[in-house]
mmCIF file of the N, C-alpha and C atoms, coordinates in Angstrom:
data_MODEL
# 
_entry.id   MODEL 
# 
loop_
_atom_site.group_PDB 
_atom_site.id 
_atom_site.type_symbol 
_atom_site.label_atom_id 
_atom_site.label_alt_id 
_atom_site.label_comp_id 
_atom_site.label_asym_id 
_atom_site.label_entity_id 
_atom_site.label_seq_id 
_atom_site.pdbx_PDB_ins_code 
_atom_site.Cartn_x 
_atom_site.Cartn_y 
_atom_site.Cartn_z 
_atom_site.occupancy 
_atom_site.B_iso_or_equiv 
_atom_site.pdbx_formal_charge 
_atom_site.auth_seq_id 
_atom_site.auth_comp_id 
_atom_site.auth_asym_id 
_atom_site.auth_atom_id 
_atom_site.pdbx_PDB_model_num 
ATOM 1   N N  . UNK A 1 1  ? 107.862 84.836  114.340 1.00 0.00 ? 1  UNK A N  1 
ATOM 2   C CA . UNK A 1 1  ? 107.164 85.769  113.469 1.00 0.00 ? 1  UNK A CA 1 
ATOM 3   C C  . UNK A 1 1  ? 108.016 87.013  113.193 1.00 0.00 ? 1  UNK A C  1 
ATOM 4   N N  . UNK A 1 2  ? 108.875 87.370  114.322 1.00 0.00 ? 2  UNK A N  1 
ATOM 5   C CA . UNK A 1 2  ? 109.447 88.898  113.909 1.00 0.00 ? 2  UNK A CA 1 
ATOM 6   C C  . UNK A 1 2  ? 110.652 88.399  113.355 1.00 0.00 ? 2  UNK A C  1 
ATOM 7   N N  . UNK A 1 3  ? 111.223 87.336  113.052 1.00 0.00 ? 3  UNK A N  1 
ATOM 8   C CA . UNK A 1 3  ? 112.542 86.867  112.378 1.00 0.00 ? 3  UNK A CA 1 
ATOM 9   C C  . UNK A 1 3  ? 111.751 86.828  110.612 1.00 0.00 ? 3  UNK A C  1 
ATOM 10  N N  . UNK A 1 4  ? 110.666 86.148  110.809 1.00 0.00 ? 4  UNK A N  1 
ATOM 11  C CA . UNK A 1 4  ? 110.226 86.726  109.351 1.00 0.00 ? 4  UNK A CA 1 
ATOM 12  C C  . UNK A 1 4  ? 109.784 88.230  108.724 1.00 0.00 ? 4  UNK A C  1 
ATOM 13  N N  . UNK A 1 5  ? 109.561 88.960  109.426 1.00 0.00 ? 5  UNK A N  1 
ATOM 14  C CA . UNK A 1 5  ? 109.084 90.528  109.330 1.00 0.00 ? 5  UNK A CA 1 
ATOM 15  C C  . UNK A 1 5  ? 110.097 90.673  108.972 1.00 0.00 ? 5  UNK A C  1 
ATOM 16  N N  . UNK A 1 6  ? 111.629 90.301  109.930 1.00 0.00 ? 6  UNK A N  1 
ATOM 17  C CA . UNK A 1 6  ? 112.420 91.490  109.551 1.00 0.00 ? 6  UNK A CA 1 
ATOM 18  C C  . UNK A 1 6  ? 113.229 90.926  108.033 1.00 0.00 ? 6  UNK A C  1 
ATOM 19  N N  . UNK A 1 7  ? 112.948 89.479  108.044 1.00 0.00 ? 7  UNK A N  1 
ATOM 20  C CA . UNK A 1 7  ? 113.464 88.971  106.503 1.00 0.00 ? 7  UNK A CA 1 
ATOM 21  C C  . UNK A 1 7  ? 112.758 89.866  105.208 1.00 0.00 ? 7  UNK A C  1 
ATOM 22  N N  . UNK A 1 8  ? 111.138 89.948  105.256 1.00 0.00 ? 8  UNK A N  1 
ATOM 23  C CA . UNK A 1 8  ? 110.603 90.206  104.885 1.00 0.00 ? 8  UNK A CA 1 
ATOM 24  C C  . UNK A 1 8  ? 111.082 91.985  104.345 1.00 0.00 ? 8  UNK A C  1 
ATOM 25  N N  . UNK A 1 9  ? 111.461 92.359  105.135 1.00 0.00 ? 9  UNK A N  1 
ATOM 26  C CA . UNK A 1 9  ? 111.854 93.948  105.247 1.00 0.00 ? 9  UNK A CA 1 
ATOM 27  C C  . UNK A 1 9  ? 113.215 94.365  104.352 1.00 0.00 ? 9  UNK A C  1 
ATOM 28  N N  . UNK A 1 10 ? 114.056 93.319  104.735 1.00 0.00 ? 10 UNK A N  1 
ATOM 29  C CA . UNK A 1 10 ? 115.645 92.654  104.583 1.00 0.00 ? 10 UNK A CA 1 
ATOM 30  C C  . UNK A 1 10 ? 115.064 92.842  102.674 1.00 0.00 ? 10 UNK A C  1 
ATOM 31  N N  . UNK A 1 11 ? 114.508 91.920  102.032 1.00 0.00 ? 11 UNK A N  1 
ATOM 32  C CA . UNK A 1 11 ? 114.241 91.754  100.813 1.00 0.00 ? 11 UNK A CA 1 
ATOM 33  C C  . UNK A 1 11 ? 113.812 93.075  100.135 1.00 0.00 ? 11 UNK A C  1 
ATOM 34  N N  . UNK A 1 12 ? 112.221 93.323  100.943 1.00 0.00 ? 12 UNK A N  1 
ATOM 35  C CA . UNK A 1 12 ? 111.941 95.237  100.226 1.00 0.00 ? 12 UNK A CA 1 
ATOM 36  C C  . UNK A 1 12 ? 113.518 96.014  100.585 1.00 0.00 ? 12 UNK A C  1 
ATOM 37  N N  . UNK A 1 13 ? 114.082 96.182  101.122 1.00 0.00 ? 13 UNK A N  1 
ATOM 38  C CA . UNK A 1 13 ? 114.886 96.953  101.207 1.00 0.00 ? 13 UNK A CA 1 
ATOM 39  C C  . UNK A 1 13 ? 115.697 96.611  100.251 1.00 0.00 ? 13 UNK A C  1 
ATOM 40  N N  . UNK A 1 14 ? 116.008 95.412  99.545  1.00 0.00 ? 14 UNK A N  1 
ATOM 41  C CA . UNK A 1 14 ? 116.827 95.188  98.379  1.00 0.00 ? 14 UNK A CA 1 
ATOM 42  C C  . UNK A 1 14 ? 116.545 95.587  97.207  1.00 0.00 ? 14 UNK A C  1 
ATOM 43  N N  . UNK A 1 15 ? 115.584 95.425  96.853  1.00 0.00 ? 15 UNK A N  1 
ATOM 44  C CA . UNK A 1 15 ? 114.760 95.424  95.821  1.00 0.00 ? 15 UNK A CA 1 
ATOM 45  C C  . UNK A 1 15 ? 113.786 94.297  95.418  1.00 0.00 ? 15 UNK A C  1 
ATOM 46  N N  . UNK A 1 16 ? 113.604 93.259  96.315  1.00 0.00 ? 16 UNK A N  1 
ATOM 47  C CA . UNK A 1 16 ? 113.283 91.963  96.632  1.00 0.00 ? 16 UNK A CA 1 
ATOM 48  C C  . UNK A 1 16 ? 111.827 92.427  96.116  1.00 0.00 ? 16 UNK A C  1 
ATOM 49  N N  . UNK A 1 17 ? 110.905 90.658  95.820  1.00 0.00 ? 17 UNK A N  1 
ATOM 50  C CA . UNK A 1 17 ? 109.491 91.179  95.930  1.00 0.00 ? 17 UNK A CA 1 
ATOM 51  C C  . UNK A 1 17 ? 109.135 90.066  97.415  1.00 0.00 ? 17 UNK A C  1 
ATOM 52  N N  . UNK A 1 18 ? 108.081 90.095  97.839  1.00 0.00 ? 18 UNK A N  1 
ATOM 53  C CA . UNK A 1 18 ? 107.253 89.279  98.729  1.00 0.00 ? 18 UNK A CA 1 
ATOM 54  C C  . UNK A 1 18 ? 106.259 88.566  98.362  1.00 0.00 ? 18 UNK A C  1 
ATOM 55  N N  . UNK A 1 19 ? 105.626 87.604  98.910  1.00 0.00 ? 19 UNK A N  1 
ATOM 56  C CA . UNK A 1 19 ? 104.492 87.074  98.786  1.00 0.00 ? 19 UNK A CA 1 
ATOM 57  C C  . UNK A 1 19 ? 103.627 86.881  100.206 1.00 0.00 ? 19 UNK A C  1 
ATOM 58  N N  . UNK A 1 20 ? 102.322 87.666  100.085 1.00 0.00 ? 20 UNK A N  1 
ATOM 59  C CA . UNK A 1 20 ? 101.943 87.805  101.548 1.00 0.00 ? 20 UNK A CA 1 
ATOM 60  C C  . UNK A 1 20 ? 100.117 87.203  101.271 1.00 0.00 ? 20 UNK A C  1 
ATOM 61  N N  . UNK A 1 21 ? 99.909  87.297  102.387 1.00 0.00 ? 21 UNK A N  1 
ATOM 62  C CA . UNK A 1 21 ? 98.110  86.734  102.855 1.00 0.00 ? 21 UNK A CA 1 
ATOM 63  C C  . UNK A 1 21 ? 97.405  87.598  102.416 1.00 0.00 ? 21 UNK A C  1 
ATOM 64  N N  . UNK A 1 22 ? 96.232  87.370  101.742 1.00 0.00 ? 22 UNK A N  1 
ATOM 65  C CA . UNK A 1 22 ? 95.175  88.830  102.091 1.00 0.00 ? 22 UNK A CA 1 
ATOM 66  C C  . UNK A 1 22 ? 93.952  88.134  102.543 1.00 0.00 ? 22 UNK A C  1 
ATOM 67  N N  . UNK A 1 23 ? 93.214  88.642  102.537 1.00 0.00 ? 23 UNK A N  1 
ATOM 68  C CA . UNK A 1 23 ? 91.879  87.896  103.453 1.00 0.00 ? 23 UNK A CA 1 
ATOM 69  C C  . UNK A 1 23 ? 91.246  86.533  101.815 1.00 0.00 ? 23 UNK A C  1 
ATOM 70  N N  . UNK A 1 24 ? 91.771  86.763  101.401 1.00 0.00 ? 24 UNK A N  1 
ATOM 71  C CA . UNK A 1 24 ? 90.873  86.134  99.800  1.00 0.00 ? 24 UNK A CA 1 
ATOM 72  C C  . UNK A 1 24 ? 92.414  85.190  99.094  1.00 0.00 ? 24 UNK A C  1 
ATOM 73  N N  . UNK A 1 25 ? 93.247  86.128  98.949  1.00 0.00 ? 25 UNK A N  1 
ATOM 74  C CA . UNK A 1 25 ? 94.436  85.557  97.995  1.00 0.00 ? 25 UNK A CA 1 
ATOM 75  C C  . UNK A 1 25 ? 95.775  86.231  98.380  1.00 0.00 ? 25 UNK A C  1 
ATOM 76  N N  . UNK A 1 26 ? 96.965  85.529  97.665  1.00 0.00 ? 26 UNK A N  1 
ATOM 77  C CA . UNK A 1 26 ? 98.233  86.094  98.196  1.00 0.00 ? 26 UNK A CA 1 
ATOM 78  C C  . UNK A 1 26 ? 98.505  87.193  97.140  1.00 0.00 ? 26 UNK A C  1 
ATOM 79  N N  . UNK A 1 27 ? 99.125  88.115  97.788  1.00 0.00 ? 27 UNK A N  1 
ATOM 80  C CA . UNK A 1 27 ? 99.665  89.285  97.296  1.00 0.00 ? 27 UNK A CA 1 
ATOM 81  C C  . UNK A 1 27 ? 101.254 89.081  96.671  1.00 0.00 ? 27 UNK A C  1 
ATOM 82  N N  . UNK A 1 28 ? 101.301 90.166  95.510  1.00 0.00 ? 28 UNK A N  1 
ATOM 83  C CA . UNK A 1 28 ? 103.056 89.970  95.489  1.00 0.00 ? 28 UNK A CA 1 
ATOM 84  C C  . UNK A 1 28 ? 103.572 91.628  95.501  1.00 0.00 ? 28 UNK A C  1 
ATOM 85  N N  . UNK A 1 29 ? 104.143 91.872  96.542  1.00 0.00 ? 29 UNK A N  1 
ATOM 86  C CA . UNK A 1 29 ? 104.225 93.051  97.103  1.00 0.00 ? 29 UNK A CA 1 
ATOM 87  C C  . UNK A 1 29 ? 105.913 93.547  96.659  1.00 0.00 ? 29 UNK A C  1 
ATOM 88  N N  . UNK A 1 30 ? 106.251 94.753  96.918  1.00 0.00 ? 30 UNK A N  1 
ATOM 89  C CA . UNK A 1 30 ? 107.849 95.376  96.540  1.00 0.00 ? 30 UNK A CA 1 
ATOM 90  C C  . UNK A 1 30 ? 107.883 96.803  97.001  1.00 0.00 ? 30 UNK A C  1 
ATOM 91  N N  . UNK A 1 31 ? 108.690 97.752  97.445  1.00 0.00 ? 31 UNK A N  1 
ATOM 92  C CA . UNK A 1 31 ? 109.050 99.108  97.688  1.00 0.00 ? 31 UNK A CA 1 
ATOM 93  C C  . UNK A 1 31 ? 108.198 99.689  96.652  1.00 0.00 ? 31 UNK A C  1 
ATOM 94  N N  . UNK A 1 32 ? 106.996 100.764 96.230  1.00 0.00 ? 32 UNK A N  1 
ATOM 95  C CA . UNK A 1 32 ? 106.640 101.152 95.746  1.00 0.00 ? 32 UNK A CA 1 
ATOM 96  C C  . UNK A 1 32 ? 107.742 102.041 94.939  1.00 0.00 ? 32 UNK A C  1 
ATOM 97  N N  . UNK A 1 33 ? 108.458 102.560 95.932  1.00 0.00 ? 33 UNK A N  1 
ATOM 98  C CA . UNK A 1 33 ? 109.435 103.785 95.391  1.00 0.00 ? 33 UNK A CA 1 
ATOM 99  C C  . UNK A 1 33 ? 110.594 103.260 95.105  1.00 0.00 ? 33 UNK A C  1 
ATOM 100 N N  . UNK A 1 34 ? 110.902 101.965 94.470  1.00 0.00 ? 34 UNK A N  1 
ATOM 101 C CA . UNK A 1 34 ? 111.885 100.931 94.094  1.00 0.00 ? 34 UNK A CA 1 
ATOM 102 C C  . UNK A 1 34 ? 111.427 101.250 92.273  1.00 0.00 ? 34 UNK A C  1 
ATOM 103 N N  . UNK A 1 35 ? 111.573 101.601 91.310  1.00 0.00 ? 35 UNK A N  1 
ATOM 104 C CA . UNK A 1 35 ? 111.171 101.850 89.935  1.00 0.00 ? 35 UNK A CA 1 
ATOM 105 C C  . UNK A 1 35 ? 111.304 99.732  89.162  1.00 0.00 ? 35 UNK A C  1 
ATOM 106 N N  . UNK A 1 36 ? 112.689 99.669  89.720  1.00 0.00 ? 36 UNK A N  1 
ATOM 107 C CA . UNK A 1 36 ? 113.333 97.976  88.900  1.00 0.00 ? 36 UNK A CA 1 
ATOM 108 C C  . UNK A 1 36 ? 112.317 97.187  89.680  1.00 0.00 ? 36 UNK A C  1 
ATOM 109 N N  . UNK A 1 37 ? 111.593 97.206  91.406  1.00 0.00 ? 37 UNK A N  1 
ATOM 110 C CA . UNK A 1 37 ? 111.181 96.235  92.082  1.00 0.00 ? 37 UNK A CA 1 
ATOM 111 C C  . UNK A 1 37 ? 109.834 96.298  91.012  1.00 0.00 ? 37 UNK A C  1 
ATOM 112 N N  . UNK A 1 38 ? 109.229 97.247  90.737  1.00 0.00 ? 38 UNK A N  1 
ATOM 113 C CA . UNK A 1 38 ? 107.576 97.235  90.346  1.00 0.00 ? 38 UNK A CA 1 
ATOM 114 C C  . UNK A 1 38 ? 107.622 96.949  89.097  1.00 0.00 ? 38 UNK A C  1 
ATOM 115 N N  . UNK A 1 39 ? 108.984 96.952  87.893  1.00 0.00 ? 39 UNK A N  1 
ATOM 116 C CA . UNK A 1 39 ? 109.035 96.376  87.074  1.00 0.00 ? 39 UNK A CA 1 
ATOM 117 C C  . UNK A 1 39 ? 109.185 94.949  86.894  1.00 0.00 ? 39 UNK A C  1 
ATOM 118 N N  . UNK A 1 40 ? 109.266 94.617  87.851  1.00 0.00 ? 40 UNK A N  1 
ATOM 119 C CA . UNK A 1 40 ? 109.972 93.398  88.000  1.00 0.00 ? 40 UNK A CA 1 
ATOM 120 C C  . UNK A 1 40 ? 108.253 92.505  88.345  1.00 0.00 ? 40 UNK A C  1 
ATOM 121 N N  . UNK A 1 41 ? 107.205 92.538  89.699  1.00 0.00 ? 41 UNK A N  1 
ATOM 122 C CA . UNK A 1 41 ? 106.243 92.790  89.437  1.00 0.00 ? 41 UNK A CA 1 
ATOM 123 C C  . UNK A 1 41 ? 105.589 92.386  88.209  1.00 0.00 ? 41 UNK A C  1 
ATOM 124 N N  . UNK A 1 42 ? 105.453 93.769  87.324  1.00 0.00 ? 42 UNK A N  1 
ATOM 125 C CA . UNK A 1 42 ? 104.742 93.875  85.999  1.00 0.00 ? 42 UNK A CA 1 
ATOM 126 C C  . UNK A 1 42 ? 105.483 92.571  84.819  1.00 0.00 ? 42 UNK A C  1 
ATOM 127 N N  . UNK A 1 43 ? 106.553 92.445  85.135  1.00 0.00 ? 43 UNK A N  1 
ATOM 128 C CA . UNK A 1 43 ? 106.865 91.030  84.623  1.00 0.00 ? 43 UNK A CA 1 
ATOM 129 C C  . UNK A 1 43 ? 106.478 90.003  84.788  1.00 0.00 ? 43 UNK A C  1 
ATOM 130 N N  . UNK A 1 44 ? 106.568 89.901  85.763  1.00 0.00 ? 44 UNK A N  1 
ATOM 131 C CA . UNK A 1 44 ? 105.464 88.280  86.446  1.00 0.00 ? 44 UNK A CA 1 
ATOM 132 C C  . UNK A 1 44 ? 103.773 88.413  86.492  1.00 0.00 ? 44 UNK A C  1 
ATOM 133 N N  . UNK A 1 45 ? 103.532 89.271  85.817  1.00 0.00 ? 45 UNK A N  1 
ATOM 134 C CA . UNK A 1 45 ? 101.764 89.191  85.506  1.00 0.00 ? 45 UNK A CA 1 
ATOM 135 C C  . UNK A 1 45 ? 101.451 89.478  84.245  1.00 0.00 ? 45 UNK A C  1 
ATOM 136 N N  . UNK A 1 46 ? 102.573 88.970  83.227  1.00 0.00 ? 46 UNK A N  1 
ATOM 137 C CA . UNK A 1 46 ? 102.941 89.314  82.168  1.00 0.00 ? 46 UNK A CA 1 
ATOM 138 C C  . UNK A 1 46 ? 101.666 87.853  81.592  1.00 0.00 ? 46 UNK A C  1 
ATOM 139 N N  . UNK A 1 47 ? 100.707 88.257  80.691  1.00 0.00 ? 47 UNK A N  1 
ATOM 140 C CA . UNK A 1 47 ? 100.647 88.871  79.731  1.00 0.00 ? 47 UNK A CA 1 
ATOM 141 C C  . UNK A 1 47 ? 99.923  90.307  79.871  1.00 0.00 ? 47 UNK A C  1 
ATOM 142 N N  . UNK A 1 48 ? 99.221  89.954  81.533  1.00 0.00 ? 48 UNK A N  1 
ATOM 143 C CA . UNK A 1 48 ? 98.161  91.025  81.771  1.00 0.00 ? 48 UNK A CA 1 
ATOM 144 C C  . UNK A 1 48 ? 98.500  91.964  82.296  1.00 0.00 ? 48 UNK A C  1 
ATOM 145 N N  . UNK A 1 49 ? 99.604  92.569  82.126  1.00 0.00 ? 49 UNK A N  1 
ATOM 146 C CA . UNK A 1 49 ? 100.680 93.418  82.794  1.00 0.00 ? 49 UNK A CA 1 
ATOM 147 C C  . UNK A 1 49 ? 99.790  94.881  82.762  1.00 0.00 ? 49 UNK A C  1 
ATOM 148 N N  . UNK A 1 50 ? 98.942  94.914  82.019  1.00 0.00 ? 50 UNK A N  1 
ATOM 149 C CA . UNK A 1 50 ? 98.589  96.387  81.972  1.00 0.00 ? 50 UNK A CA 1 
ATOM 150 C C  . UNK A 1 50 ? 97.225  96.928  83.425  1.00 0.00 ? 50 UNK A C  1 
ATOM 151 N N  . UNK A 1 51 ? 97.240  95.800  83.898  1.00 0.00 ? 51 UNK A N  1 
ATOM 152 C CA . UNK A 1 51 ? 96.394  96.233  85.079  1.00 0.00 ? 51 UNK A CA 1 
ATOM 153 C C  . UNK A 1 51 ? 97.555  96.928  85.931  1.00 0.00 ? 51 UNK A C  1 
ATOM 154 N N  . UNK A 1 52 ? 96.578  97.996  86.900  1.00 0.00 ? 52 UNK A N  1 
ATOM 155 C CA . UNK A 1 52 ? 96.984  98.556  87.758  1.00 0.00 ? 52 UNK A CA 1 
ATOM 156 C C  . UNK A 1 52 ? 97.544  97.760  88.741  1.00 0.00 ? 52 UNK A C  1 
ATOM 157 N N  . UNK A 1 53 ? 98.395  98.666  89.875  1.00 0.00 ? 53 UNK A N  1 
ATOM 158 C CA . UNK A 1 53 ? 98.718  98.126  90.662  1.00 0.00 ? 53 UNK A CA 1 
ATOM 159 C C  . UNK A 1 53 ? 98.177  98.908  92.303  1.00 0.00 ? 53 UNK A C  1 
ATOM 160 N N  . UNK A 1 54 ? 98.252  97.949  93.118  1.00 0.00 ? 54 UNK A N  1 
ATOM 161 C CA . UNK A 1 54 ? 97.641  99.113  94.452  1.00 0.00 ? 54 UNK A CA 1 
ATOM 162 C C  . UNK A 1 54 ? 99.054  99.049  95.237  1.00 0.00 ? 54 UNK A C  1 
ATOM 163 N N  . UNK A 1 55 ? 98.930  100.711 95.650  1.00 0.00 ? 55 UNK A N  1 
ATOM 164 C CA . UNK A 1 55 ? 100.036 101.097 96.541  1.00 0.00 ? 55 UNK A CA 1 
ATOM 165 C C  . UNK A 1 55 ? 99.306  101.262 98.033  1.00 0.00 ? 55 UNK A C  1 
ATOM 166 N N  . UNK A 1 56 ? 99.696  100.554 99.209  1.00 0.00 ? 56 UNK A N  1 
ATOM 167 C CA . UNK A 1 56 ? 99.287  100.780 100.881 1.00 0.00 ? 56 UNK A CA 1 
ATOM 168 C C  . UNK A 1 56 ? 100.269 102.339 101.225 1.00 0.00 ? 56 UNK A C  1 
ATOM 169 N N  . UNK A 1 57 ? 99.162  102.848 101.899 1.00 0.00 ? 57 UNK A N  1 
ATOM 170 C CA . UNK A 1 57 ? 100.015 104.159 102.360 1.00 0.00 ? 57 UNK A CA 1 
ATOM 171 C C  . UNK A 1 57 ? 99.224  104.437 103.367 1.00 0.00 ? 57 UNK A C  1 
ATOM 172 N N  . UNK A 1 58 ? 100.178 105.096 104.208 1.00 0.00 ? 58 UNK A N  1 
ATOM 173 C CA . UNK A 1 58 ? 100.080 104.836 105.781 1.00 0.00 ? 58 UNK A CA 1 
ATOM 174 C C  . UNK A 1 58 ? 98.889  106.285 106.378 1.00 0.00 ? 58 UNK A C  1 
ATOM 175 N N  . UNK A 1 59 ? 99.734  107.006 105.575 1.00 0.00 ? 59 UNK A N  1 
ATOM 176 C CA . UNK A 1 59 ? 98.661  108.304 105.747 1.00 0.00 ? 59 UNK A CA 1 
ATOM 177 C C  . UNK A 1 59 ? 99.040  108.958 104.879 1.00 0.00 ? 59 UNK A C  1 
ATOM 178 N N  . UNK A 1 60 ? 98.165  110.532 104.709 1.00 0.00 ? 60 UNK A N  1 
ATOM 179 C CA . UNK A 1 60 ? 98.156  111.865 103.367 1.00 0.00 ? 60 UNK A CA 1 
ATOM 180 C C  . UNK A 1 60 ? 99.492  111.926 103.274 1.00 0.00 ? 60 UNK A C  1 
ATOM 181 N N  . UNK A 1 61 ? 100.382 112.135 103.970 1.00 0.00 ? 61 UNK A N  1 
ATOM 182 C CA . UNK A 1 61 ? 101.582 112.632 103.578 1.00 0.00 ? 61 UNK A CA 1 
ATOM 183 C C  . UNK A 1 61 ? 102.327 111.796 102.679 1.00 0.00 ? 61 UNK A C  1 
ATOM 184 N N  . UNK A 1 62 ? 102.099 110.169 102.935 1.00 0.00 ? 62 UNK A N  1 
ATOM 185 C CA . UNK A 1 62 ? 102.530 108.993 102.406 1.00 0.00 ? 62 UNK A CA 1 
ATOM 186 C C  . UNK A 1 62 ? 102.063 108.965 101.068 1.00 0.00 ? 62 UNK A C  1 
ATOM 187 N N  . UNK A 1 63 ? 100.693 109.279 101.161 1.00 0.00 ? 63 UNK A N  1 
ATOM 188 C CA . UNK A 1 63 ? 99.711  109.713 99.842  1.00 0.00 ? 63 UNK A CA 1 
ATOM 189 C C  . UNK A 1 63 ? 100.257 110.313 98.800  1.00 0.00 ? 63 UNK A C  1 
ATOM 190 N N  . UNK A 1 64 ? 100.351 111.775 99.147  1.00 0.00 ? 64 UNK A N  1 
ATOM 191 C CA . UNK A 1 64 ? 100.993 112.672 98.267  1.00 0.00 ? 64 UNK A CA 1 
ATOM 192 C C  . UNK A 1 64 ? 102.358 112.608 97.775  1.00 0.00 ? 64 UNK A C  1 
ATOM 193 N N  . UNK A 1 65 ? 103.291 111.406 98.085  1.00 0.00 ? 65 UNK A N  1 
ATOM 194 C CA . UNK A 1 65 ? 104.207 110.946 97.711  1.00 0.00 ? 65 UNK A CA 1 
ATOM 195 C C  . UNK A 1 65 ? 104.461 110.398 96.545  1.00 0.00 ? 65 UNK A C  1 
ATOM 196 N N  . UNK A 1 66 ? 103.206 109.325 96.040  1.00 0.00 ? 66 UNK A N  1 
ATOM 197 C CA . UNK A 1 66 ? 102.886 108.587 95.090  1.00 0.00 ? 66 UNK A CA 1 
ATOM 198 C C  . UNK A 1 66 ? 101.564 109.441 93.927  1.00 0.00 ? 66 UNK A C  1 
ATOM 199 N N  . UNK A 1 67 ? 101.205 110.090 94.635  1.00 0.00 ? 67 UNK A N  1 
ATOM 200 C CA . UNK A 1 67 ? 99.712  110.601 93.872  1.00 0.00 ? 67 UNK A CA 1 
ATOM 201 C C  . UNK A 1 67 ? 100.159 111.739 93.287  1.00 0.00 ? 67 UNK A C  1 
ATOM 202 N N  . UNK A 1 68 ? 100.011 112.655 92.152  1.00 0.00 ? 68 UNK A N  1 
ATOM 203 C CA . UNK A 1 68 ? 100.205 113.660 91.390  1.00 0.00 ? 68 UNK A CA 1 
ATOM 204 C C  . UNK A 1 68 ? 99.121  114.631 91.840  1.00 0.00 ? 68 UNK A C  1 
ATOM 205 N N  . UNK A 1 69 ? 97.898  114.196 91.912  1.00 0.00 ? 69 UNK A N  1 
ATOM 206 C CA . UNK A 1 69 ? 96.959  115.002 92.239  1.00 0.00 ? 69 UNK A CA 1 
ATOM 207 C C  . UNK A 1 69 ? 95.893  114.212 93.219  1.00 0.00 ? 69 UNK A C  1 
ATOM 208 N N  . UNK A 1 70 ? 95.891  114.807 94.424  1.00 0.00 ? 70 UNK A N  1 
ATOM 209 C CA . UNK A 1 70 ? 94.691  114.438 95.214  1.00 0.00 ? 70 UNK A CA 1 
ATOM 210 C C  . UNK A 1 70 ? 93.710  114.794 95.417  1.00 0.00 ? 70 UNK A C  1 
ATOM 211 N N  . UNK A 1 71 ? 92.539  114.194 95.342  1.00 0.00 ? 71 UNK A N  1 
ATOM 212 C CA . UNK A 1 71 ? 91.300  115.063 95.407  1.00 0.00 ? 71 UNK A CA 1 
ATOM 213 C C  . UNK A 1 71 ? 90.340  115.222 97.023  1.00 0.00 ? 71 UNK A C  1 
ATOM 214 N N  . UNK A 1 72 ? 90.138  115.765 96.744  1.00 0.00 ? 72 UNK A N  1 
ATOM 215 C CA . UNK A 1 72 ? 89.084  116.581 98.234  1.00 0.00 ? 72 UNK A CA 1 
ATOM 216 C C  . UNK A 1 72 ? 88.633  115.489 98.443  1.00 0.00 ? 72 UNK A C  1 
ATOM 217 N N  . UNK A 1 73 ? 88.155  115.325 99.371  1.00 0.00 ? 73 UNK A N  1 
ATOM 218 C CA . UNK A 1 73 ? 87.064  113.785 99.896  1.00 0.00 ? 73 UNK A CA 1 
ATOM 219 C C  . UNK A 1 73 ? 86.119  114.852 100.624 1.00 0.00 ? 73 UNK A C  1 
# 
C-alpha cells in the first residue's frame, strides 16, 4: 500500500492526474496548485467541462490558499 501512496504522490508531484475510491465513485484527482494538471482534468470531462471542481484542504490556512474570500461560519 505505501509503494502505491508514494507512486501516487511521485505523479501529483509531476503534474500527473490520479484515479482514486470515494465511498460512491472514482475520483480523478491532481495538485490543485498545478494550473496545466487542472487543465488537463477539465479536458477529460470535456463536453461538461464547465462544472466545478472540489479542492480537499487540510485546514483554514490550506483554505485561504485557494479561496479569495472566506466567510464566517
Amino acid at each position: 500500500m505505501n509503494e502505491e501512496i508514494n507512486e501516487a504522490l511521485h505523479v501529483l508531484k509531476a503534474g500527473g492526474l490520479i484515479l482514486y475510491p470515494t465511498d460512491t465513485v472514482w475520483g480523478i484527482g491532481c495538485d490543485a496548485s498545478n494550473t496545466e494538471a487542472v487543465k488537463r482534468i477539465y479536458q477529460l470531462k470535456q463536453p461538461d467541462n464547465r462544472n466545478t471542481l472540489i479542492c480537499l484542504v487540510a485546514d483554514n490556512r490550506m483554505l485561504k490558499k485557494y479561496v479569495k474570500r472566506v466567510p464566517e461560519v
